[in-house]
N, C-alpha and C positions, 0 to 999 in steps of 0.2 A: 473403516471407511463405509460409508450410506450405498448400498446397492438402488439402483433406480425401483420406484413402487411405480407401475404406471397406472396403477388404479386413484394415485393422491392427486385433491381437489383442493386449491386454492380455495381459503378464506378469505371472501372480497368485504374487506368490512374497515371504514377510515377510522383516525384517529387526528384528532384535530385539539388544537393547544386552545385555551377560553379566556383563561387570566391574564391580563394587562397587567405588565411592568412599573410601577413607579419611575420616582426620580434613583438613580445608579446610588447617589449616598456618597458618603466620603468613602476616600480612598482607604482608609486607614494606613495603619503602619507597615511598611514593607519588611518583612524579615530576609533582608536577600545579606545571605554569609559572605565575607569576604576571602576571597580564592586564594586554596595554597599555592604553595611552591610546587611550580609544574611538574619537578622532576619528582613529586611525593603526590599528587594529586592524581596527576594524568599520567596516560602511558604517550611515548613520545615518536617511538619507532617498533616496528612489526618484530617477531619472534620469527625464527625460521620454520617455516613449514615441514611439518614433517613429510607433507607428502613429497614434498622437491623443490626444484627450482622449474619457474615457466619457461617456457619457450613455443613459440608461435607452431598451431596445427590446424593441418588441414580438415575441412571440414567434410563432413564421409557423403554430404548432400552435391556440391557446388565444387568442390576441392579448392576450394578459398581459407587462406590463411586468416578467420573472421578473431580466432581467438588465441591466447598462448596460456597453456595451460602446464600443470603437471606432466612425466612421463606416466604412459600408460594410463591416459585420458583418451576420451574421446569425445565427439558431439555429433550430431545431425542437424541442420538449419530445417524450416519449415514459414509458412506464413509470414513472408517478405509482405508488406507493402505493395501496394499494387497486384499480388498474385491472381488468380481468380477464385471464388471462396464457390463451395459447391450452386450455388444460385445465381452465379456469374460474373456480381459484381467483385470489382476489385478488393480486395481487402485493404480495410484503413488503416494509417500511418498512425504514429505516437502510440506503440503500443505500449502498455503500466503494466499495474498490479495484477496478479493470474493467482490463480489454483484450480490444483486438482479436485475437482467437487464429487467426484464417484465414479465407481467403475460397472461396466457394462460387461454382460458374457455376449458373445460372438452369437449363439443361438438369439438373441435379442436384438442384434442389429438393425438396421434397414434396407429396404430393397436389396437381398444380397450383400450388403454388405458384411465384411468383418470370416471371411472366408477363413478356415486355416485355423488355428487353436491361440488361447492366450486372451486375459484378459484387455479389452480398450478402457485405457484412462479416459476423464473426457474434463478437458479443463476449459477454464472458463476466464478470458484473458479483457483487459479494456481498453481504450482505446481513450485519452488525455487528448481531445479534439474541442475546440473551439467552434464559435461561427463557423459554417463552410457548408460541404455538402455532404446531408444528412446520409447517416445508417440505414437503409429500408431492411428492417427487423420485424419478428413479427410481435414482440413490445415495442409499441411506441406511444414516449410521454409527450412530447411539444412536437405539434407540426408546424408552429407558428414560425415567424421572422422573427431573431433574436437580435441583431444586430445589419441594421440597413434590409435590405435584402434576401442576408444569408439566411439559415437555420440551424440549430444545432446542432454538431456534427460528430458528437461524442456516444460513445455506447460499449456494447461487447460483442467480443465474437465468440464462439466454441470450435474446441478442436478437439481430435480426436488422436490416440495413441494407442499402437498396439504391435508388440513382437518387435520394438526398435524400430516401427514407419510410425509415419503419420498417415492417416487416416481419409479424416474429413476436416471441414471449415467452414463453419455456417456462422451467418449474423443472428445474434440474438434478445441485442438490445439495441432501441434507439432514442434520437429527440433528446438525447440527453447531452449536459455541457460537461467538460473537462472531466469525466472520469480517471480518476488518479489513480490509487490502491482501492482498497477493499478489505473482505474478507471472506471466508469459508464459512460456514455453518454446520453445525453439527448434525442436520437432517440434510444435506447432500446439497446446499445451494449458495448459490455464490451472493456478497451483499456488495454491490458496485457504488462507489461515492463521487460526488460530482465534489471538486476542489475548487470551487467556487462561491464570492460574498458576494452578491449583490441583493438590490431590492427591486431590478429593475424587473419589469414583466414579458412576455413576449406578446407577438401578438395576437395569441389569443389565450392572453390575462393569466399565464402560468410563472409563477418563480422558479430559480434554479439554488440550487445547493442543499439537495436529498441525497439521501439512500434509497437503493433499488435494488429489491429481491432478482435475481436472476436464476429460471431453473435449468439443469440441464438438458430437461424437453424441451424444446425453446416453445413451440407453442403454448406452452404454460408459465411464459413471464410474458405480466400483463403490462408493465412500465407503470404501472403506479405507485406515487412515492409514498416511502415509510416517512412520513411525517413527524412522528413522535420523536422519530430518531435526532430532529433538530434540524434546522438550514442554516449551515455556517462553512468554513474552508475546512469542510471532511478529507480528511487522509486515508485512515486504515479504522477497521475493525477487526473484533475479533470476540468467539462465543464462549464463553464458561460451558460446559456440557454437562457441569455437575448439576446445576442451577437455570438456564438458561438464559443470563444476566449476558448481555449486547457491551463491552466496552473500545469504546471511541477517541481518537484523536483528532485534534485541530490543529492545522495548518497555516497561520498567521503569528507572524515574526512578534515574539513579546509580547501579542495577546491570544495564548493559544491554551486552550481550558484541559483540564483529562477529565472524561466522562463514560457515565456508563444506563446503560436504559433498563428499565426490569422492566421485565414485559407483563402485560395480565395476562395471557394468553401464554403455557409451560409447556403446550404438547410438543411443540417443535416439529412442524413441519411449514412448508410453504404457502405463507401468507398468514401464518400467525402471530407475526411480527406487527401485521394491520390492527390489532383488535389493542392496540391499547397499551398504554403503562406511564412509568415515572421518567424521564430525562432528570440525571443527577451529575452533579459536577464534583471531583475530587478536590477535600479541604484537608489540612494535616491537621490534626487533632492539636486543637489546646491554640494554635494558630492562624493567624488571619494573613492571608494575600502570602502565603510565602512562593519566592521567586526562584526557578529551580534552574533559569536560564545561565547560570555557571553552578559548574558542579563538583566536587570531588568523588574519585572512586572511593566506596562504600559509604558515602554518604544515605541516610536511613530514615524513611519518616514514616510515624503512624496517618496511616489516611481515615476518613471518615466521609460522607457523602452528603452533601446539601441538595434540593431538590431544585429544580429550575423549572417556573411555573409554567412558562409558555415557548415552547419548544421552538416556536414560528414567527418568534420576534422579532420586526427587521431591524436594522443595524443602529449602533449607536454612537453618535461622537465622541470620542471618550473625553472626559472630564479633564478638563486644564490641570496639569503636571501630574498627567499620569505616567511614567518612567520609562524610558528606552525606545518611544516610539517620537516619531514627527509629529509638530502639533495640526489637528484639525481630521487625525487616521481615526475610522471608526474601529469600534467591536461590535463584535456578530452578538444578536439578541443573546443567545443561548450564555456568551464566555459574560455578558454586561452583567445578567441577571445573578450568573454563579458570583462574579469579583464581588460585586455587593454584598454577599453573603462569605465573604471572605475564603475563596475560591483560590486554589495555587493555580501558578501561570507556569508553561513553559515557553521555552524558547519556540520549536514548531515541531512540533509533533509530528510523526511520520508514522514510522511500520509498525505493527502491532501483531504478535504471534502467538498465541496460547497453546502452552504444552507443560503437562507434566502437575497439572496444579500452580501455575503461573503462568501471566502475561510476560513476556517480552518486549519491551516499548522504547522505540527510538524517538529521541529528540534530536535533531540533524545539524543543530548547528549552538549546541552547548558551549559554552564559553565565551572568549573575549577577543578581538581580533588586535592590531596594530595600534590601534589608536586606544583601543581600550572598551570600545563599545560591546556590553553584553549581547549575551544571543549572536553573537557573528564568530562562536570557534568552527572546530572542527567536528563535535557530536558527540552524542553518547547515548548508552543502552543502561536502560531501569528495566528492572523486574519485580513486580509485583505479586506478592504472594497472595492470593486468595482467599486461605485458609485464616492469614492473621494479616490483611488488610494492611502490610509493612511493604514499602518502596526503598528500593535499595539500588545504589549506582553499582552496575558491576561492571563495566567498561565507557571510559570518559577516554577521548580522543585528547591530544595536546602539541597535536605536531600532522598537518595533512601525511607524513609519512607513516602514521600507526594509523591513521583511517580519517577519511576526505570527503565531509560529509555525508553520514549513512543516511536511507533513505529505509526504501524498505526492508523486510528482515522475515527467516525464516526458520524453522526448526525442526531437524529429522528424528526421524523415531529412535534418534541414539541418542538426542539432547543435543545434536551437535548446528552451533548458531552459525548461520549464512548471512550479510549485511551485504546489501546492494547501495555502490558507492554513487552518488550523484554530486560531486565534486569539478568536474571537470578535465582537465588532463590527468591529472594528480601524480608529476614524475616521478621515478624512480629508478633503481636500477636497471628495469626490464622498458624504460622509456616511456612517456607520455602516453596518458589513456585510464581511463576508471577501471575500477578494480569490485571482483567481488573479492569481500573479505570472513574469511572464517576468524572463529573465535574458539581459544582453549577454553578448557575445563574453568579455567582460573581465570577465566574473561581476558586473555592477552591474546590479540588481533596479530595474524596471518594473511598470508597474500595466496589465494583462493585462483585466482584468473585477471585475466588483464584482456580490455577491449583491445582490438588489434584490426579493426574496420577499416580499412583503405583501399577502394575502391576505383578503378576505371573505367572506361566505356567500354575498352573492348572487355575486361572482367565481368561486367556486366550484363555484355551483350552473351557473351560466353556462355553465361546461368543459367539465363534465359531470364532475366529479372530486369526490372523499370524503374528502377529508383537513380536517383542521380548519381553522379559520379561524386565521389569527395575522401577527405579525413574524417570520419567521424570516430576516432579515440577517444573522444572525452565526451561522448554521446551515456548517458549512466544508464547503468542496470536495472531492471526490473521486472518486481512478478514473480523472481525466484520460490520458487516451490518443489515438493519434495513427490513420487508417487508412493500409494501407500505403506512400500518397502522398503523406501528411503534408499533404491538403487538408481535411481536416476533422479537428475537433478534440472528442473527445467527455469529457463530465466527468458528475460527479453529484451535484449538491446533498443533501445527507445528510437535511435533516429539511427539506419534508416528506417527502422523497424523491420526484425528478427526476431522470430521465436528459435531459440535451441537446446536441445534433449544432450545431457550431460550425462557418461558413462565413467564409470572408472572405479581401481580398488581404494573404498572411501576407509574400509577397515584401515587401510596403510594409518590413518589420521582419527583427528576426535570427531570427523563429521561421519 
């Protein structure tokens, strides 16, 4: 893990797309395989945990039953919604995708801070905000009016962890739209993605649907977007450290690209990412357009990488009978330029985790639902090997009770995989409510934690907390992340928004 340098100096240096797109081209031939027999394809229903069975506990912050867990778990809540964040303002709602970006020693603190021994984590969380009322961060990319009136309302916050509390909570990005996932970086910074397609501009002439460096000094994230990296419905990233190769998901139903950026710029620090490179789109070798939006476990393909000229292309209508979508839905410049070039599609790409010599990458809604429509199951996890460029299914969902669509995804320094459920209720034995879900050795899905959010006024008022009163069980997970001991586990319940610090014996199990 990246200890803070505070002597590194951002490289402010753009990188801008130059080549103009042609006409998209025929479709060509779709190679999309026809789906087995579910009970040999997919897995259908969970394996039992080794760690146990859940049941509802209390939380060691609030003494609120927020979650049900294993025995001999624990948690602590932290940055509620509405809290006050050290600079006064409230903290923002819809909080995503997090990680721990590096660790601080206690002699390094600020003003006093960090008293008492033990290192502080400092993670790096975002906030999936629309229109509304802005972040005052000290990056900030749009201060314009995005929609009527409002501004954009999306960004990051930082927090801080150390000896089982929390810390601090400061704003650190702003002006930005629908921040969703992300990713870590292998020099200590976080890369925040906005899950948004448009072309439309604010008012003062900025697009949305970037990547944004974020550092853990926050004074030193400047909100300016990494361009290169493409504007389309970004999910997750994630860094190869071998290499310093950026790979990317898209988050648009049946038209959503795998890609990945080489950058010109290898040192790997903050703002190297500005100075330039290739945006390339994954293609299976030997094949055109192949459709990955159903799938079978161990399903296996060579990939190979096409290059996608103009990173900043705005959207395109897609081409009359193009497959599984509505007619008249566009595609983001980025996924139009790759299909051309006979480009595989998945269903919607989501979390994306690099450990070990492989990417880990969710598509959230693999399969086929009631009626038969592709892209509408229940999801699945590809791994991709690095070293020999091979994507391989190693868990396909086939029943919401073995997992309800995954979203983000995480991995400890034991190999052991964490999927944050964004499904909905997703019932089961332990009742209505998303689930984090762990995964075996041998890619078969376990039941992790169960949301358990129900809420009242006088509960509330109890806290000391501002959020409304409600059900929010089937409110989905996110952000799950590991610290760099892989002894705590930190995640985020999205509505009403919750961050909470995950304790327990993980040895019990494969996480």
């Amino acid at each position: 893990m990246t200890m803070f340098d505070p002597s590194r100096r951002q490289v402010l240096k753009g990188s801008a797309a130059a080549i103009a797109m042609g006409a998209i081209g025929s479709l060509g031939a779709l190679h999309a395989r026809q789906a087995h027999a579910a009970t040999a394809a997919t897995q259908l229903s969970p394996v039992p945990s080794r760690y146990g069975p859940l049941a509802p506990v209390a939380d060691d912050a609030t003494g609120l039953p927020l979650l049900q867990l294993p025995r001999g778990f624990r948690y602590r809540s932290f940055g509620w919604s509405g809290d006050r964040m050290d600079d006064g303002q409230p903290c923002p709602d819809r909080h995503d995708g997090m990680a721990v970006v590096g660790v601080r020693h206690p002699r390094r603190g600020r003003g006093g801070r960090g008293h008492g021994h033990g290192l502080e984590y400092v993670l790096i969380r975002n906030h999936e905000r629309g229109a509304g009322t802005p972040i005052r961060a000290p990056g900030m990319y749009d201060t314009g009016t995005v929609s009527g009136a409002e501004r954009a309302g999306g960004g990051t916050t930082t927090l801080g962890w150390r000896h089982g509390e929390w810390t601090r909570m400061e704003p650190s990005l702003g002006g930005t739209l629908v921040n969703c996932a992300g990713g870590l970086t292998p020099w200590g910074t976080w890369l925040s993605c906005e899950e948004i397609k448009t072309d439309a501009t604010s008012s003062t002439g900025r697009k949305h649907g970037y990547v944004f460096e974020v550092d853990p000094e926050n004074e030193r994230t400047t909100g300016r977007p990494l361009v290169g990296l493409g504007r389309f419905s970004h999910e997750a990233v994630a860094v190869d450290p071998r290499t310093g190769i950026v790979y990317l998901t898209e988050d648009d139903r049946n038209k959503s690209g795998l890609y990945r950026f080489v950058p010109n710029d290898r040192r790997g620090r903050n703002g190297s990412l500005e100075n330039g490179g290739r945006l390339q789109a994954a293609r299976v070798r030997g094949r055109r357009n192949v459709d990955l939006s159903v799938a079978a476990i161990g399903d296996e393909y060579a990939l190979e990488w096409v290059d996608v000229p103009d990173p900043d292309l705005d959207t395109i209508v897609a081409p009359a009978g193009f497959p599984d979508i509505s007619a008249g839905e566009t595609l983001s410049g980025p996924f139009a330029q790759a299909w051309s070039e006979g480009a595989l599609r998945m269903s919607r790409g989501e979390g994306i985790w690099y450990s070990y010599g492989k990417m880990f990458i969710v598509d959230t809604s693999t399969g086929v639902d009631a009626q038969g429509r592709k892209g509408r199951g229940n999801g699945s996890v590809w791994v991709l090997d690095l070293f020999t460029q091979r994507l391989k299914a190693l868990f396909v969902s086939g029943h919401q009770l073995a997992a309800h669509n995954p979203d983000n995804i995480t991995v400890s320094g034991r190999g052991g995989v964490v999927l944050c459920e964004d499904g909905g209720e997703s019932p089961d034995e332990y009742g209505p409510g998303a689930r984090l879900i762990g995964l075996t050795r041998a890619g078969e899905s376990f039941y992790l934690c169960k949301n358990n959010v129900q809420l009242t006024s006088t509960q509330i008022a109890n806290a000391g907390k501002s959020v409304p009163e409600g059900d929010y069980r089937e409110s989905e997970f996110c952000g799950a992340c590991w610290d760099p001991f892989s002894r705590t586990l930190f995640v985020n319940l999205q509505t009403p928004g919750i961050t909470v610090a995950i304790t327990g014996p993980w040895e019990r199990g494969p996480l």
